[in-house]
N, C-alpha and C positions, 0 to 999 in steps of 0.2 A: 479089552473092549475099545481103549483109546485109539490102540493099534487097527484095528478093524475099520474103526471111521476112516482114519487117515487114506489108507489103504482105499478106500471106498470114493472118496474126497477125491484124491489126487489126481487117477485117469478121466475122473469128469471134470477138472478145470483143465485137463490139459485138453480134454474134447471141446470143454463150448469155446478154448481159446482160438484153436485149430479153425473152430465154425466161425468166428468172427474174423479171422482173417480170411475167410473166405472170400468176403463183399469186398475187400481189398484187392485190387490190380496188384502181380507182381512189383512192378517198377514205384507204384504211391508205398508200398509196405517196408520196401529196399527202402528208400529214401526217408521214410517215417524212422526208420531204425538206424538211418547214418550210415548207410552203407554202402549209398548212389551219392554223388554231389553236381551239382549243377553249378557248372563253372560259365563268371559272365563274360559277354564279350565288350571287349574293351571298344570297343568300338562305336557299340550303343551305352557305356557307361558314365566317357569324357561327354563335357559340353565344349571343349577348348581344343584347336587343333594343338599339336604338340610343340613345341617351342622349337626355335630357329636359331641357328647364329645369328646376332649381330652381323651387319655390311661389315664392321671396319673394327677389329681386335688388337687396336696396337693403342697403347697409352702415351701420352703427351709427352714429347721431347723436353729433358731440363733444358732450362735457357740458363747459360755462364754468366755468373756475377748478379746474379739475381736473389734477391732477399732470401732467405730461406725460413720460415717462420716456427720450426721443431726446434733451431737451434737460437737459443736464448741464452743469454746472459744469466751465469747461475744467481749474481746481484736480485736480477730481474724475475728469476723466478721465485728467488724467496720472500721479496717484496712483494709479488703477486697472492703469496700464499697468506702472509700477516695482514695484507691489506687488500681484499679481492677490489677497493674502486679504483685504482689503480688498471688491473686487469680489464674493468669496463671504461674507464675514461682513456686507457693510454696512457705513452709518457709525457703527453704535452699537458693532457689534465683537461681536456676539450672532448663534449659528448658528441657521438656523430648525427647523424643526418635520422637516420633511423632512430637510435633514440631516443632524440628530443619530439621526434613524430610521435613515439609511443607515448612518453609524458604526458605530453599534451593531449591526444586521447584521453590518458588515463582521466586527466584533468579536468577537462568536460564530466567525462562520466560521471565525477564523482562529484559535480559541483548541482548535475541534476538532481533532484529531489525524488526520491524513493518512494512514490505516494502509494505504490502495491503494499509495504509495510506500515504505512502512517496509517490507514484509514482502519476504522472498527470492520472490525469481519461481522458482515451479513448475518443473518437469520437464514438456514438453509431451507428448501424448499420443505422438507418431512416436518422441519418444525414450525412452518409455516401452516400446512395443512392440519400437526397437533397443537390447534391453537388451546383448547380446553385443559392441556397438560400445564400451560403458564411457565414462567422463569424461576417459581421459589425464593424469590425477593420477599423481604419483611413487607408490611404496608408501610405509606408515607401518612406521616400524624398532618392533620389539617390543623395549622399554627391557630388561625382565629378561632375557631371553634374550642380548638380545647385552652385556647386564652378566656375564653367565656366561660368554662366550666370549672375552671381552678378558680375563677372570681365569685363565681356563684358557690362553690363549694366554702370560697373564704368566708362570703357575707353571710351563710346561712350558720358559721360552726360547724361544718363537716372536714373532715379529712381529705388531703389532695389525690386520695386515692379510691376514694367511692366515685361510682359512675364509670359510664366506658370512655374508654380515651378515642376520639372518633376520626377518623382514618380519610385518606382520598383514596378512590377506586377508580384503576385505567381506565379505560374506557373498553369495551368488549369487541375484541378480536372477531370476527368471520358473526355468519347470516344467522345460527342457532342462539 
């Protein structure tokens, strides 16, 4: 029986497959399947024309008897390496020009005061508008009042701890 389905099954997918590439153009069906490619032109692809030689390919003439700065004193360079200020001051021990410019920038910068991190960070606007949500701070005890109530509690013989201990309230954020 199973046989029979299958058998039954089979030539009608391969028909309604057949009918739906039908609505398909040869060339969109080719190419659906990978079997056309569409190659781009280079031409509409760059935005840059293509690179050029250099005017002038000839590199700088040595000049005879002239310092040569790769070739160091092996002294010098293992001093350089135990001691890198050495390598930034030279061997005279004097910072150059550049430098002491950069220092001194640095030195300003850091002598200005940072008031982006000094100040309390704001209230942002959402909790601004959630004024009814509140900060979940304790309340603040209102000193004279409950200095009044522990007195009155002394002279009457009660306990310092009957009665409400009585509070300050902010004052109420936004119009409701």
């Amino acid at each position: 029986m199973a046989r029979r389905v299958s058998t039954l099954i089979s030539p009608l997918l391969l028909l309604g497959g057949c009918a739906m590439l039908t609505g398909c153009s040869g060339s969109e069906a080719a190419r659906a399947f990978g079997l056309e490619r569409s190659m781009p032109d280079e031409y509409t692809v760059t935005t840059r024309a293509p690179l050029s030689m250099p005017p002038m390919d000839e590199l700088a003439k040595p000049v005879s008897g002239a310092d040569r700065p790769q070739d160091e004193s092996e002294r010098l360079q293992a001093l350089e390496t135990l001691s890198p200020d050495v390598a930034l001051h030279g061997e005279g021990g004097s910072t150059s020009e550049g430098q002491s410019m950069l220092v001194s920038s640095a030195t300003e910068a850091s002598d200005a005061p940072d008031e982006g991190e000094l100040g309390q960070a704001g209230s942002g606007f959402v909790q601004q508008l959630m004024f009814w949500k509140g900060g979940k701070a304790g309340s603040v005890v209102d000193a004279d009042e409950e200095n009044r109530r522990l007195k009155t509690n002394a002279a009457l013989g009660n306990k310092p701890t009957k009665g409400v201990t009585p509070t300050q309230h902010p004052p109420k954020k936004g119009l409701f």
